[in-house]
N, CA, C and O atoms as a Tripos MOL2 file, in Angstrom:
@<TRIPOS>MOLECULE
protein
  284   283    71     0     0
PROTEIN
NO_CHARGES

@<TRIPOS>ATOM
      1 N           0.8510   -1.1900    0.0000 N.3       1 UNK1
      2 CA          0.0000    0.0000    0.0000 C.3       1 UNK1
      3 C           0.8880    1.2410    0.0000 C.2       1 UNK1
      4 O           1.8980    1.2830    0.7020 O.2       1 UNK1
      5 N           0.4440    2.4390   -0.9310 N.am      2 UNK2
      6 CA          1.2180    3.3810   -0.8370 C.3       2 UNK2
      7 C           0.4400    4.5240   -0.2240 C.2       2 UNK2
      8 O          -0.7530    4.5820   -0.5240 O.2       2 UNK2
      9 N           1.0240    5.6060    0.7350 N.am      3 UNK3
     10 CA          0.5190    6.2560    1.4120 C.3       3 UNK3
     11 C           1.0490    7.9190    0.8840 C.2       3 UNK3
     12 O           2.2260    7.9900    0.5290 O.2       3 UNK3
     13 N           0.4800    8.8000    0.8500 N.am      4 UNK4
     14 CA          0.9280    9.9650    0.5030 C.3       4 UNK4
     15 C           0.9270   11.2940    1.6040 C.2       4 UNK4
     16 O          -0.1170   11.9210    1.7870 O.2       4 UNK4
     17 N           2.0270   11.6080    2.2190 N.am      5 UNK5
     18 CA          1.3810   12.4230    3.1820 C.3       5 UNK5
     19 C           1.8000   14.0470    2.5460 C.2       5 UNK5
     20 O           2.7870   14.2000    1.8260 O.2       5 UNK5
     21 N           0.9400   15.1210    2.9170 N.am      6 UNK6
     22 CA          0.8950   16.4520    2.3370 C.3       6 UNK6
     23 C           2.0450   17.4290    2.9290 C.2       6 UNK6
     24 O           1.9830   17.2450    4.1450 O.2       6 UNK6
     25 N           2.9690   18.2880    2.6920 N.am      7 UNK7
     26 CA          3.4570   19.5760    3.8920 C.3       7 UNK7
     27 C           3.1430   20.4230    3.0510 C.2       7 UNK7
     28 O           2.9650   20.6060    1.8470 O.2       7 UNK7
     29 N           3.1190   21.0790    4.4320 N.am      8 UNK8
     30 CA          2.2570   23.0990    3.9600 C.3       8 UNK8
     31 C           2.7300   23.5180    5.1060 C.2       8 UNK8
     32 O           2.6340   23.1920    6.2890 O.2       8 UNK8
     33 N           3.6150   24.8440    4.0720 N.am      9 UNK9
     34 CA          4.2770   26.1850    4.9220 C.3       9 UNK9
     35 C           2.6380   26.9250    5.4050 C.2       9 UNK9
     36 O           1.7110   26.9560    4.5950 O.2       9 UNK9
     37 N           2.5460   27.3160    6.4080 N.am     10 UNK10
     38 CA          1.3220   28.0810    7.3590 C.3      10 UNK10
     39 C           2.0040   29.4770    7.8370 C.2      10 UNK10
     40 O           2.2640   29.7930    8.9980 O.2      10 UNK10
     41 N           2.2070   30.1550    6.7810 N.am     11 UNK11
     42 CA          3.4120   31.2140    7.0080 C.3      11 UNK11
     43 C           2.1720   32.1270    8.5600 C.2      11 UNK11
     44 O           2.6890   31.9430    9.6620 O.2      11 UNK11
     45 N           1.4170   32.5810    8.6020 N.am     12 UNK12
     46 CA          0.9540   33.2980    9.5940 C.3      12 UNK12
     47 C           1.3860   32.4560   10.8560 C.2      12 UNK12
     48 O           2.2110   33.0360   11.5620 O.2      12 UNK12
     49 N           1.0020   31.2270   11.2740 N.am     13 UNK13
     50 CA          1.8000   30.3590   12.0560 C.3      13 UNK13
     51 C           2.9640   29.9200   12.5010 C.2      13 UNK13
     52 O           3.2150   29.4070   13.5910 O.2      13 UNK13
     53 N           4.1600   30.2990   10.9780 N.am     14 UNK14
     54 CA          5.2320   30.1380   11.1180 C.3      14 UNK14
     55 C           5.3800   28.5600   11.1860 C.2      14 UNK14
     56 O           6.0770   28.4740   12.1970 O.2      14 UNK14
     57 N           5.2390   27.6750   10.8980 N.am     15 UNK15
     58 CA          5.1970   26.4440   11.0210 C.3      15 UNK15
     59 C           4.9870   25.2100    9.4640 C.2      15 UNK15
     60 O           4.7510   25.7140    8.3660 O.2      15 UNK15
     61 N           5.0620   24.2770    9.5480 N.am     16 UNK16
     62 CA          5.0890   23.5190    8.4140 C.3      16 UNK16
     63 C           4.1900   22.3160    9.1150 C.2      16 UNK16
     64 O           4.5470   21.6540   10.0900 O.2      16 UNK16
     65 N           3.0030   22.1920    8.4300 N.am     17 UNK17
     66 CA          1.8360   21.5540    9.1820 C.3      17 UNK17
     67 C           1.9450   19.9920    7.9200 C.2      17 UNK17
     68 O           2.0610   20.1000    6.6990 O.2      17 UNK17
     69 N           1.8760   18.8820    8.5850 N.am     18 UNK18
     70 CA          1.9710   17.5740    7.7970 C.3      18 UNK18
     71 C           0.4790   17.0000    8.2640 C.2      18 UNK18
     72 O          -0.0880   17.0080    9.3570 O.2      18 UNK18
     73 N           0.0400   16.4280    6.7740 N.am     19 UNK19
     74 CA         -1.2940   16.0030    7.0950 C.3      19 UNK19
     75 C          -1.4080   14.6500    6.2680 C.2      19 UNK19
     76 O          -0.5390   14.4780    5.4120 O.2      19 UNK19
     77 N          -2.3740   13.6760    6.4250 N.am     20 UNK20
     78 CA         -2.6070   12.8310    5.1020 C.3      20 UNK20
     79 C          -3.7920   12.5530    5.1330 C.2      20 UNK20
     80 O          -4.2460   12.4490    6.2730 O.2      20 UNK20
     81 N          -4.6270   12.3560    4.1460 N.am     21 UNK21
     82 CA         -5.8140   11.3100    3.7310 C.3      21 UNK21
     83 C          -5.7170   10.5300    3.6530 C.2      21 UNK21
     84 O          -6.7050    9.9780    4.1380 O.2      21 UNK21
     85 N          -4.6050    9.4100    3.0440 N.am     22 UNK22
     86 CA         -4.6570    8.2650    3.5450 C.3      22 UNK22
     87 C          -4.1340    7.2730    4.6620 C.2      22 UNK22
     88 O          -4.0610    6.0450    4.6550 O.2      22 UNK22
     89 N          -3.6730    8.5380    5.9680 N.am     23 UNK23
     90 CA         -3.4210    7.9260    6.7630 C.3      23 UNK23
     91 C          -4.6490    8.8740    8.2840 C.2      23 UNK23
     92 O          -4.3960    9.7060    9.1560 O.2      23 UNK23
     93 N          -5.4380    8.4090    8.0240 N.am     24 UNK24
     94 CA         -6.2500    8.8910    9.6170 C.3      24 UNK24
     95 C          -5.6700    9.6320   10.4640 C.2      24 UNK24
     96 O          -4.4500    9.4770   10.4100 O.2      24 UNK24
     97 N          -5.9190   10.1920   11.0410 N.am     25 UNK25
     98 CA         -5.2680   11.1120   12.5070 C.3      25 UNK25
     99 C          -4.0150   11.6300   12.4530 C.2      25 UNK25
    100 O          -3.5270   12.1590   13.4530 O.2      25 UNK25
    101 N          -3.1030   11.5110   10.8640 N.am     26 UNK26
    102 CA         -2.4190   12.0340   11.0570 C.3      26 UNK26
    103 C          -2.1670   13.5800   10.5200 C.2      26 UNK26
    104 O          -2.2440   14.0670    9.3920 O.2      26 UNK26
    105 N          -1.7870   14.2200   11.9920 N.am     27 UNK27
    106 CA         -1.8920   15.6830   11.6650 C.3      27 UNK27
    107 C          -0.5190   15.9110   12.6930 C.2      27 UNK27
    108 O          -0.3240   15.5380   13.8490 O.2      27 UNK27
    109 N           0.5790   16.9190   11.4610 N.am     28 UNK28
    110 CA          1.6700   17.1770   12.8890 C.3      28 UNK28
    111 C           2.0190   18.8390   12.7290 C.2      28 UNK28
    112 O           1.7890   19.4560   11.6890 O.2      28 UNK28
    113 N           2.3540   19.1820   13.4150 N.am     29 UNK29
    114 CA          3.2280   20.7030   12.5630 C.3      29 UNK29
    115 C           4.4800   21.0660   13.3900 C.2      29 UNK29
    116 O           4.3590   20.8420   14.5950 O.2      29 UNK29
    117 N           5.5500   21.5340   13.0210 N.am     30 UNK30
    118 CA          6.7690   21.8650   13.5540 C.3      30 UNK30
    119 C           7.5910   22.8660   12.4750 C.2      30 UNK30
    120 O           7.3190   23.0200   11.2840 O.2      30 UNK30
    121 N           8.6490   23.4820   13.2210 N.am     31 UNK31
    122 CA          8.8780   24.6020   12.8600 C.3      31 UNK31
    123 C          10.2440   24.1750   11.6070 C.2      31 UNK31
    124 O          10.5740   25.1840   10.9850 O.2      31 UNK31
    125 N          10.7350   23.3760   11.3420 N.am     32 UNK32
    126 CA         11.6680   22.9090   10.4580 C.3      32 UNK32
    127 C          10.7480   21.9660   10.0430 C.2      32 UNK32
    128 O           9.9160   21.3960   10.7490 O.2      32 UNK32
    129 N          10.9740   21.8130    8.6860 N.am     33 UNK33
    130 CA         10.9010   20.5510    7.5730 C.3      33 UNK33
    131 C          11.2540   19.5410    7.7840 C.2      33 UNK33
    132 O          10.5260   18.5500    7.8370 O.2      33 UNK33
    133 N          12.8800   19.5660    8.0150 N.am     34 UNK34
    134 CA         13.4800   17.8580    8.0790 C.3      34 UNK34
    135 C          13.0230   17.4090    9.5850 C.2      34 UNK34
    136 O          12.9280   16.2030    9.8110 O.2      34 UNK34
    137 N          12.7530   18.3060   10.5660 N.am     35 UNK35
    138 CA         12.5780   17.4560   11.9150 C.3      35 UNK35
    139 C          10.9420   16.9470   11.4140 C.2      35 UNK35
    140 O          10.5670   15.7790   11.3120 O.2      35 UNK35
    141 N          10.4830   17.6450   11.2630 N.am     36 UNK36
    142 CA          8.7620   17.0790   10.4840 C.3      36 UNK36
    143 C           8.6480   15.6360    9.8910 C.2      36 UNK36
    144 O           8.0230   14.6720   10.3320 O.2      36 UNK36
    145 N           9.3250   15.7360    8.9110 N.am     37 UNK37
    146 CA          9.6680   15.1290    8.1360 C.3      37 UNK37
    147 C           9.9770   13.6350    8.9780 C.2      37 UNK37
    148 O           9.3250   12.5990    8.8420 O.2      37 UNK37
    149 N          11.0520   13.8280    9.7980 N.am     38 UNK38
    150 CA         11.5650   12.5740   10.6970 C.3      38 UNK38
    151 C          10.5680   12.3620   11.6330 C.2      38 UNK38
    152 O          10.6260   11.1960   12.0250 O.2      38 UNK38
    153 N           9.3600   13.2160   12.3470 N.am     39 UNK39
    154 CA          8.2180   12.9100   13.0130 C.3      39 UNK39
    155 C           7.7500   12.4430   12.7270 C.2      39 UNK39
    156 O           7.3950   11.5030   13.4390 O.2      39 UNK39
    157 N           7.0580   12.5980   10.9610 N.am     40 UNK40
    158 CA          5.8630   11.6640   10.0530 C.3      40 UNK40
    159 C           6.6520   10.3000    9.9970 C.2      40 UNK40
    160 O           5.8340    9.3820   10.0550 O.2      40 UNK40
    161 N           7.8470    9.8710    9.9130 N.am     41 UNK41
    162 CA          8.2960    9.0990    9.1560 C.3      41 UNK41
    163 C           8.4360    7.7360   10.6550 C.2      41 UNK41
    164 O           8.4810    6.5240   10.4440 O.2      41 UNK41
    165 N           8.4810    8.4300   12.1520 N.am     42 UNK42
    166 CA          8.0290    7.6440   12.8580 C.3      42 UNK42
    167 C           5.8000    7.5440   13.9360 C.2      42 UNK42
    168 O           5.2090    7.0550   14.8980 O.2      42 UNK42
    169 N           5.6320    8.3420   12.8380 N.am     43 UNK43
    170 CA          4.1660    8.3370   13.4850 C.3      43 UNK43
    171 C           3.2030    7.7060   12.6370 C.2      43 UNK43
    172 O           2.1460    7.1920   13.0030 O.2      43 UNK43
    173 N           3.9080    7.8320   10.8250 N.am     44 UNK44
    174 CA          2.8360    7.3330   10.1220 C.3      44 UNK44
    175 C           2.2800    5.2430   10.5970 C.2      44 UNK44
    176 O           1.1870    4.6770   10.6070 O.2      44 UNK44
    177 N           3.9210    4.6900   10.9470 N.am     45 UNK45
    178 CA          3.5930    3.8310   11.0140 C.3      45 UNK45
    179 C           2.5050    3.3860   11.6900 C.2      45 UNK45
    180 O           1.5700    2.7230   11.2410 O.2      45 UNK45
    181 N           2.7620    3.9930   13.3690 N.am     46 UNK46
    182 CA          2.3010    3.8810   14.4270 C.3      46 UNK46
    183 C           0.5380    3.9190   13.7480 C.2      46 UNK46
    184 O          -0.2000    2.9340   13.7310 O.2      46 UNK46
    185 N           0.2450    5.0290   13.3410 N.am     47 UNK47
    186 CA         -1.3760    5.1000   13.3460 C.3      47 UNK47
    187 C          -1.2970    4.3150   12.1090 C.2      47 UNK47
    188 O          -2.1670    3.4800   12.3570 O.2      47 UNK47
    189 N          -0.9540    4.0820   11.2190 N.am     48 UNK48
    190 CA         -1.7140    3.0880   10.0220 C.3      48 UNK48
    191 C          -1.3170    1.6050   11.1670 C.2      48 UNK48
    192 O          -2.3290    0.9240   11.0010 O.2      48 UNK48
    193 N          -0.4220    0.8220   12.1690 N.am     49 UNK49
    194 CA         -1.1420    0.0760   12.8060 C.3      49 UNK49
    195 C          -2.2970    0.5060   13.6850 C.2      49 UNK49
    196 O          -3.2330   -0.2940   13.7080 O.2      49 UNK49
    197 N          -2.4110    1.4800   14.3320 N.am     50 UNK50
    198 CA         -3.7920    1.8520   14.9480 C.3      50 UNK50
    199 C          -5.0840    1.2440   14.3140 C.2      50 UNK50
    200 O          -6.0000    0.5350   14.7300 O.2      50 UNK50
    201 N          -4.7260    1.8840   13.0170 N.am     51 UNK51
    202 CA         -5.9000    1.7280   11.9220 C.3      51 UNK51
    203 C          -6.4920    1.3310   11.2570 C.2      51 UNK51
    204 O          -7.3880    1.6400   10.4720 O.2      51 UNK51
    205 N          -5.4290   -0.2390   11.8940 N.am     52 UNK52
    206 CA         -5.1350   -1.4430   11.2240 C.3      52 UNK52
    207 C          -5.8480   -1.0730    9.4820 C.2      52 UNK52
    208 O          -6.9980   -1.3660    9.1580 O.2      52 UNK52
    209 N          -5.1510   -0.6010    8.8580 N.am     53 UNK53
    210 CA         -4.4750   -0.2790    7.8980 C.3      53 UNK53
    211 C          -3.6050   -1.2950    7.0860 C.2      53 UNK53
    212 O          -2.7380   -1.9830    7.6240 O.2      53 UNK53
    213 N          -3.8970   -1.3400    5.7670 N.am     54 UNK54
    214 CA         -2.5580   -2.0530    4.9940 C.3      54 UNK54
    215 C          -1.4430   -2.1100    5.2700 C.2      54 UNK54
    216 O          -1.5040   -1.6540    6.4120 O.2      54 UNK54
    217 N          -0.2500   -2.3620    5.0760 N.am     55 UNK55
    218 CA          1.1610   -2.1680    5.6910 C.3      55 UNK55
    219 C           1.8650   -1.2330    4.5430 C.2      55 UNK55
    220 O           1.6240   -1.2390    3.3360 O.2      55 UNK55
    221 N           2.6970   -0.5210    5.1810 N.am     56 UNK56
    222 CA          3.0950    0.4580    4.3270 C.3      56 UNK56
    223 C           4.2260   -0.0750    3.4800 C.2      56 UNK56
    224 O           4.9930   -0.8900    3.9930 O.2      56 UNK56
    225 N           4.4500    0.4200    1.8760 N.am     57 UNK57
    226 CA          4.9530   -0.2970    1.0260 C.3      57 UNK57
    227 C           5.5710    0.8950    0.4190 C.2      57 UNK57
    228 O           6.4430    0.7920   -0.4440 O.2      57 UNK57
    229 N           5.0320    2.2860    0.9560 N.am     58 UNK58
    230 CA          5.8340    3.2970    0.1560 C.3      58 UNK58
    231 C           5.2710    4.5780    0.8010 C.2      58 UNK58
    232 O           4.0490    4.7070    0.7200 O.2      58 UNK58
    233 N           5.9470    5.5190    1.4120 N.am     59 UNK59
    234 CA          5.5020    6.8590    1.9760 C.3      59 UNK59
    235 C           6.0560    7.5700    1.0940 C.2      59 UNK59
    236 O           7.2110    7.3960    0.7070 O.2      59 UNK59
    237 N           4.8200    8.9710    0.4420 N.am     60 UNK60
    238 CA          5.3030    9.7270   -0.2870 C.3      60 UNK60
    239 C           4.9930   11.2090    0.3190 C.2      60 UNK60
    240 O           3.9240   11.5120    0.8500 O.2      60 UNK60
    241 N           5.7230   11.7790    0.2090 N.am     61 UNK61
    242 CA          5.9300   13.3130    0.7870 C.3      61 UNK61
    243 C           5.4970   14.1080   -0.4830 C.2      61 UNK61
    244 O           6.2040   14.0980   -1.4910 O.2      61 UNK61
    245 N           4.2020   14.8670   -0.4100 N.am     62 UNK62
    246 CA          4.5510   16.4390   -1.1350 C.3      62 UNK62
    247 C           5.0030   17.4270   -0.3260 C.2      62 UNK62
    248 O           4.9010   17.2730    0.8910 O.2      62 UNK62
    249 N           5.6020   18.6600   -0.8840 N.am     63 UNK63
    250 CA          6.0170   19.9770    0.0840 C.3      63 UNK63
    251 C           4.8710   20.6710   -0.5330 C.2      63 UNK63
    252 O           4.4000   19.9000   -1.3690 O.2      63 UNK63
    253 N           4.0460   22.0520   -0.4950 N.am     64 UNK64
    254 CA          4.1830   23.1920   -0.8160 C.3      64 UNK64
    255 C           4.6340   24.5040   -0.1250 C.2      64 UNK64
    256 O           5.1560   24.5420    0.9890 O.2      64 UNK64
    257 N           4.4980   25.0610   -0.5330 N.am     65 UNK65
    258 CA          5.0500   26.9760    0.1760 C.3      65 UNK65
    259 C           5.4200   27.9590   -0.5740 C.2      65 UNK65
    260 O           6.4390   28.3580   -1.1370 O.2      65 UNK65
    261 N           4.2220   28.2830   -0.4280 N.am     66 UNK66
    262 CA          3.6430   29.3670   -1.0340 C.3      66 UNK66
    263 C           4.2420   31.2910   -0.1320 C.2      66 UNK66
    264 O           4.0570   31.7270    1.0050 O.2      66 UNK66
    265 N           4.8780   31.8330   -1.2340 N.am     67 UNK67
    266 CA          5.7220   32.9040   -0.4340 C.3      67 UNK67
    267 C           4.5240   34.6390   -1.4420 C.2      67 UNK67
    268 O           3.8850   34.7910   -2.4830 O.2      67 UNK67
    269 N           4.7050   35.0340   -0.8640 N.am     68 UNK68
    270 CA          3.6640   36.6090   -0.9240 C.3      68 UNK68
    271 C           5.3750   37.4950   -1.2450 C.2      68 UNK68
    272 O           6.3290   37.6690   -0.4870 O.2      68 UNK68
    273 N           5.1660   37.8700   -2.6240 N.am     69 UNK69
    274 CA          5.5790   39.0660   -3.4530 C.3      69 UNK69
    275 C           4.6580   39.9980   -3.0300 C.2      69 UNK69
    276 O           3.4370   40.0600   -2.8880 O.2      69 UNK69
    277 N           5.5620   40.6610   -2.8830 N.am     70 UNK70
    278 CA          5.7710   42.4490   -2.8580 C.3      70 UNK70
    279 C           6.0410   43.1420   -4.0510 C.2      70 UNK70
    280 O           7.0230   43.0340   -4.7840 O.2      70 UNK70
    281 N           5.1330   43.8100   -4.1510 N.am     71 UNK71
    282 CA          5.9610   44.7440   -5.2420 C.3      71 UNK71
    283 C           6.0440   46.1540   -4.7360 C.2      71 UNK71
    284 O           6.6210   47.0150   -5.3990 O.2      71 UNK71
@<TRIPOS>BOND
     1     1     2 1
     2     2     3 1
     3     3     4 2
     4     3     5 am
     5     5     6 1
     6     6     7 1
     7     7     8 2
     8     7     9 am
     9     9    10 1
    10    10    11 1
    11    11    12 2
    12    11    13 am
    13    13    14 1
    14    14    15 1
    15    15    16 2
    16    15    17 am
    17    17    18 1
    18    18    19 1
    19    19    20 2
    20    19    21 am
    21    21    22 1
    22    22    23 1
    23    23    24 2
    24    23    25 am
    25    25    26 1
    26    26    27 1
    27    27    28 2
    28    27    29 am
    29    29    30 1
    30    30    31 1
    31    31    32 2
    32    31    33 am
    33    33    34 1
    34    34    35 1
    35    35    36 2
    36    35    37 am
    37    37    38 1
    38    38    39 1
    39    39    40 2
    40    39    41 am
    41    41    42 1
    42    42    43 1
    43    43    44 2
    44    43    45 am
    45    45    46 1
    46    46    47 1
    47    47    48 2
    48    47    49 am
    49    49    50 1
    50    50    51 1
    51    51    52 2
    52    51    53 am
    53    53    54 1
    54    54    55 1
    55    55    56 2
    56    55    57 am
    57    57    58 1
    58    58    59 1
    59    59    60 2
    60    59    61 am
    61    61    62 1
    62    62    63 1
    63    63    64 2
    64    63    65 am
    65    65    66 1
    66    66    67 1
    67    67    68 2
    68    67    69 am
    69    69    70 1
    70    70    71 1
    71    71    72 2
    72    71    73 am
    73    73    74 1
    74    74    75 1
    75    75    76 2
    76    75    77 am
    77    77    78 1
    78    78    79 1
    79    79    80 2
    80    79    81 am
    81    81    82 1
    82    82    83 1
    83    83    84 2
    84    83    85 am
    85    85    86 1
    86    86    87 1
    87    87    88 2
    88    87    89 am
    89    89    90 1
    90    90    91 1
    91    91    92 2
    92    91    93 am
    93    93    94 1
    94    94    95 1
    95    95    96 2
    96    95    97 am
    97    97    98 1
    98    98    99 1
    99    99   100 2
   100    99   101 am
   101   101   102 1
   102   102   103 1
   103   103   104 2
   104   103   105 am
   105   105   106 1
   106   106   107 1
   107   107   108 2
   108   107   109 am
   109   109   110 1
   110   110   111 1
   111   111   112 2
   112   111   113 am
   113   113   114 1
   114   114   115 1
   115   115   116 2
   116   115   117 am
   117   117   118 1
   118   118   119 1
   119   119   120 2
   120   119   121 am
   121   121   122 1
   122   122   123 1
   123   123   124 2
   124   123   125 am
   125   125   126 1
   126   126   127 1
   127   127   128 2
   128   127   129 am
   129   129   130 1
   130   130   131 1
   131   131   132 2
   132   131   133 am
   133   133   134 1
   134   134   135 1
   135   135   136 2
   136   135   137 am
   137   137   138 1
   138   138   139 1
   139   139   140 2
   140   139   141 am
   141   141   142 1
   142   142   143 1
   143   143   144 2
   144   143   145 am
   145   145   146 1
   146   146   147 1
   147   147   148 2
   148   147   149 am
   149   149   150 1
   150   150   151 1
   151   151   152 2
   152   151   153 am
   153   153   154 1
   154   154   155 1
   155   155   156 2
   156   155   157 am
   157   157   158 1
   158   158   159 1
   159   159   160 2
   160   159   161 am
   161   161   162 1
   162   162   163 1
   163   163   164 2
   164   163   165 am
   165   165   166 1
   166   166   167 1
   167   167   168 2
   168   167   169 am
   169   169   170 1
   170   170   171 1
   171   171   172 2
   172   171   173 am
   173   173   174 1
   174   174   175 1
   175   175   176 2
   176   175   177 am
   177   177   178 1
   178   178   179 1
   179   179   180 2
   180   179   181 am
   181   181   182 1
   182   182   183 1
   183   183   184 2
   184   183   185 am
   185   185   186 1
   186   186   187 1
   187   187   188 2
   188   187   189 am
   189   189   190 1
   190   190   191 1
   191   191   192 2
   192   191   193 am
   193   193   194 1
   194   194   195 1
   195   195   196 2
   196   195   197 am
   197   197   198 1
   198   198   199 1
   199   199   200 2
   200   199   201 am
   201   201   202 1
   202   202   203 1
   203   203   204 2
   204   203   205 am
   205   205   206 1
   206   206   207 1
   207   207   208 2
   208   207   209 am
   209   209   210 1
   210   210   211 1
   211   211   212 2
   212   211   213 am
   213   213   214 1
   214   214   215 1
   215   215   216 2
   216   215   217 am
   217   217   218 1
   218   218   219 1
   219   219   220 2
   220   219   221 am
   221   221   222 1
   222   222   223 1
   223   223   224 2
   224   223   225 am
   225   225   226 1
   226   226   227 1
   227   227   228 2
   228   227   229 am
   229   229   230 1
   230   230   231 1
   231   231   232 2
   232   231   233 am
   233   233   234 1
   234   234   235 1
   235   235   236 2
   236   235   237 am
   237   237   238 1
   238   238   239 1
   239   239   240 2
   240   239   241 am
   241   241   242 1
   242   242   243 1
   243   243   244 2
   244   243   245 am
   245   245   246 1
   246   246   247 1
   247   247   248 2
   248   247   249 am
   249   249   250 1
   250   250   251 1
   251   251   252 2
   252   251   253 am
   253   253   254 1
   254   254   255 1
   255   255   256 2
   256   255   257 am
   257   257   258 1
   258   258   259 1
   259   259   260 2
   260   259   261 am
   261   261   262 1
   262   262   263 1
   263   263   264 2
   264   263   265 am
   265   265   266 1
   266   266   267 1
   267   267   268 2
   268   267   269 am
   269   269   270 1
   270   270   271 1
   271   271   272 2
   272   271   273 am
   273   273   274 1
   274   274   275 1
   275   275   276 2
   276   275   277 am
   277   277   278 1
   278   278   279 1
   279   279   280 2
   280   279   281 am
   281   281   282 1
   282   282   283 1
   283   283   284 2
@<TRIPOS>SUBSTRUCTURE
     1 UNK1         2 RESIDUE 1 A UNK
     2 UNK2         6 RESIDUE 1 A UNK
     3 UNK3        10 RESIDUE 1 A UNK
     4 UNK4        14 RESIDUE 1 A UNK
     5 UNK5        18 RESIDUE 1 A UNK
     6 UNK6        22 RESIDUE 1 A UNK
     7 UNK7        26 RESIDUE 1 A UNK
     8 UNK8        30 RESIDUE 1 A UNK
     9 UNK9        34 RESIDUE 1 A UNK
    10 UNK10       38 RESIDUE 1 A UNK
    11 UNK11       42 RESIDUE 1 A UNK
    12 UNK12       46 RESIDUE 1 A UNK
    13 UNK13       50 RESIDUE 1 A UNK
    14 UNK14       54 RESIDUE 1 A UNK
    15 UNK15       58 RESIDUE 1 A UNK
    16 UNK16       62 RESIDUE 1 A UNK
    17 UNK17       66 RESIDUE 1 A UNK
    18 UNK18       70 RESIDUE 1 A UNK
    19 UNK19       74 RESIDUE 1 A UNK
    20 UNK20       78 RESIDUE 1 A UNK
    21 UNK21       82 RESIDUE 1 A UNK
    22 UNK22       86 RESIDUE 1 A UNK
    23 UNK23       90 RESIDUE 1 A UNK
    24 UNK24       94 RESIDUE 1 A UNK
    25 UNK25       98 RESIDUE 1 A UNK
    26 UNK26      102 RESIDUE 1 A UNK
    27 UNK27      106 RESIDUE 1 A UNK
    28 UNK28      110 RESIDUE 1 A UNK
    29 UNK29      114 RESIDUE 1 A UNK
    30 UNK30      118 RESIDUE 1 A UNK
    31 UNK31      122 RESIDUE 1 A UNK
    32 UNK32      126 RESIDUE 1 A UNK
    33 UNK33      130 RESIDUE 1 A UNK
    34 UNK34      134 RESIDUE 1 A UNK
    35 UNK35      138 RESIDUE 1 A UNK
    36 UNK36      142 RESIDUE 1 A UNK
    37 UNK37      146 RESIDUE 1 A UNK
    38 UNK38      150 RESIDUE 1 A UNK
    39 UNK39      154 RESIDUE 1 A UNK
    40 UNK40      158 RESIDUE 1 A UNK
    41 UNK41      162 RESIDUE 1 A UNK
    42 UNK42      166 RESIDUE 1 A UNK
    43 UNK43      170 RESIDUE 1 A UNK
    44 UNK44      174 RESIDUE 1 A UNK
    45 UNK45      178 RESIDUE 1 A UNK
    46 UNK46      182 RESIDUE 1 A UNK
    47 UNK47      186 RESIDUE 1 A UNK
    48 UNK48      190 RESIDUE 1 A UNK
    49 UNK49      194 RESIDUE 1 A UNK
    50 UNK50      198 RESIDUE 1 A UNK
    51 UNK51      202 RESIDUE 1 A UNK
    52 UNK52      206 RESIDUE 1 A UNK
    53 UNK53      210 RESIDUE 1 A UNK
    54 UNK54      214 RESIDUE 1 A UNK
    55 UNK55      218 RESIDUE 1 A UNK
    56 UNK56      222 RESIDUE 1 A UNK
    57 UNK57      226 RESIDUE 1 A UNK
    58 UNK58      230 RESIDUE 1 A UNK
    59 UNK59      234 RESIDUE 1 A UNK
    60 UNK60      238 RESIDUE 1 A UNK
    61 UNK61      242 RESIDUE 1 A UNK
    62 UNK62      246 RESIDUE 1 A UNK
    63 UNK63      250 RESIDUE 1 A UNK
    64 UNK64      254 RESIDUE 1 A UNK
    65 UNK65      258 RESIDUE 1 A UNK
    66 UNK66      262 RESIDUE 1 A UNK
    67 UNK67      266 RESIDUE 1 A UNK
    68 UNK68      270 RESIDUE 1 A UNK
    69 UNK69      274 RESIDUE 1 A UNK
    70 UNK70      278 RESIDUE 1 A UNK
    71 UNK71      282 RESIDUE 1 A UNK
């Protein structure tokens, strides 16, 4: 089973919020990327067993961040 989880810069927050649809309950946010990044990569497991869930066969990361020009 392949799982896809989302990141999004939350610039008013200051933070980088990780979410997925195909993994239930998972919602994280922290202020660096790569520590995020290493959070999802030990939590996704945990709740897809919660969720008894397929077994994971492939975690995929999108980024976005979205930055506000000035002119």
């Amino acid at each position: 089973m392949e799982y896809k989880v989302n990141f999004t810069w939350d610039e008013e927050a200051s933070v980088w919020i990780a979410q997925s649809d195909d993994i239930p309950g998972l919602v994280l946010e922290g202020g660096s990327l790569d520590a995020l990044i290493e959070r999802v990569r030990f939590a996704a497991p945990e709740l897809i067993e919660l969720n008894k869930s397929p077994t994971i066969n492939s975690l995929y990361f999108t980024v976005e961040r979205h930055e506000k020009v000035f002119a």
